[in-house]
C-alpha positions as CSV (number, residue, x, y, z in Angstrom):
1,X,-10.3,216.0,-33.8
2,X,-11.5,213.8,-31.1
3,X,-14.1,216.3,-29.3
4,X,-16.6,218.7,-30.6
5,X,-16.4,222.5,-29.7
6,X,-19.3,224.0,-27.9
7,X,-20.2,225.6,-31.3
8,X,-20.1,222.2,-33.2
9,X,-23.1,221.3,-30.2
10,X,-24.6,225.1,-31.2
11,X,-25.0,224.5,-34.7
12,X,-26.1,221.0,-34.5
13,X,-29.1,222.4,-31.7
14,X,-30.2,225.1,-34.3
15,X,-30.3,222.6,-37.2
16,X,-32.5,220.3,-35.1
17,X,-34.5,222.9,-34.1
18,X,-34.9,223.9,-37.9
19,X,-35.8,220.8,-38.8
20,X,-38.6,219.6,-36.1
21,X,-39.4,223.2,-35.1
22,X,-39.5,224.8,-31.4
23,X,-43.0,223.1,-31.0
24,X,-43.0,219.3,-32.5
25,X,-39.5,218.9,-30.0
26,X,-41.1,218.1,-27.3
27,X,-43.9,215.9,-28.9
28,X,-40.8,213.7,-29.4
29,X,-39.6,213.8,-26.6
30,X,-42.5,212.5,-25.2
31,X,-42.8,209.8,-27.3
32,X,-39.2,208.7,-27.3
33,X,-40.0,208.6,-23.6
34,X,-42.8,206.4,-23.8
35,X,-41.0,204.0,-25.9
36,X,-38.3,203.5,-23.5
37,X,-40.5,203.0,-20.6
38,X,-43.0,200.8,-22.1
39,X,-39.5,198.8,-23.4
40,X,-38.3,198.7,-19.8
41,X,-41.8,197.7,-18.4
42,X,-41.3,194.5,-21.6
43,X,-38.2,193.9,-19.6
44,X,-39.5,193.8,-16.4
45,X,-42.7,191.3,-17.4
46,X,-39.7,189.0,-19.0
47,X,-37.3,189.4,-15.6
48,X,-40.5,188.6,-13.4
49,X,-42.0,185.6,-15.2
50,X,-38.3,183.8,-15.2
51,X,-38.1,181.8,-11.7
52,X,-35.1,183.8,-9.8
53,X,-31.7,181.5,-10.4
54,X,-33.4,179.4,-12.6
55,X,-31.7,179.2,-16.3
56,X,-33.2,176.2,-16.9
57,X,-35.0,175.7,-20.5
58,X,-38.4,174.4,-20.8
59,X,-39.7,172.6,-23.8
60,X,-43.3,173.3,-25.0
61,X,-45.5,170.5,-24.7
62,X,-43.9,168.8,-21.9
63,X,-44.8,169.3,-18.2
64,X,-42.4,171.2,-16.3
65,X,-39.6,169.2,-13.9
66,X,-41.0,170.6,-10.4
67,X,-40.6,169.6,-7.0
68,X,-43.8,168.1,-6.8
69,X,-43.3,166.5,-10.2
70,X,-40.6,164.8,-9.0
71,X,-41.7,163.7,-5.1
72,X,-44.4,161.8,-6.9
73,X,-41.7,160.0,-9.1
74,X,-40.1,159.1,-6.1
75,X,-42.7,158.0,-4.5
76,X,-44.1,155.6,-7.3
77,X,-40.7,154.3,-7.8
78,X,-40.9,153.7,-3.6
79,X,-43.8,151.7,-3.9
């Protein structure tokens, strides 16, 4: 009850090409494709506009805690 048979898979294949037809299959395909690459491509952009081991949060409106952010601190707070 676990597995399908090879014929449960041959039955399922002809109803699917009933349904979409021999011709529209791989118009799907192709845009199923798209979809994933232009989702991986959303990942990438997200991955590459993090700094790498940073996990730090930002908060809008408020300037960003660099290094050079903070040498300036320190060196106001020297002088």
């Amino acid at each position: 009850m676990g597995s399908f048979s090879i014929w449960h898979w041959i039955i399922v294949l002809l109803i699917v090409l009933l349904l979409f037809g021999a011709g529209k299959l791989p118009k799907v395909m192709g845009d199923l494709a798209k979809g994933v690459k232009s989702f991986k491509a959303g990942l990438q952009d997200d991955s590459d506009d993090a700094a790498p081991g940073s996990n730090a949060k930002t908060i809008p409106n408020q300037p960003a805690n660099t290094a050079e952010t903070a040498a300036k601190k320190d060196e106001a707070v020297r002088s």
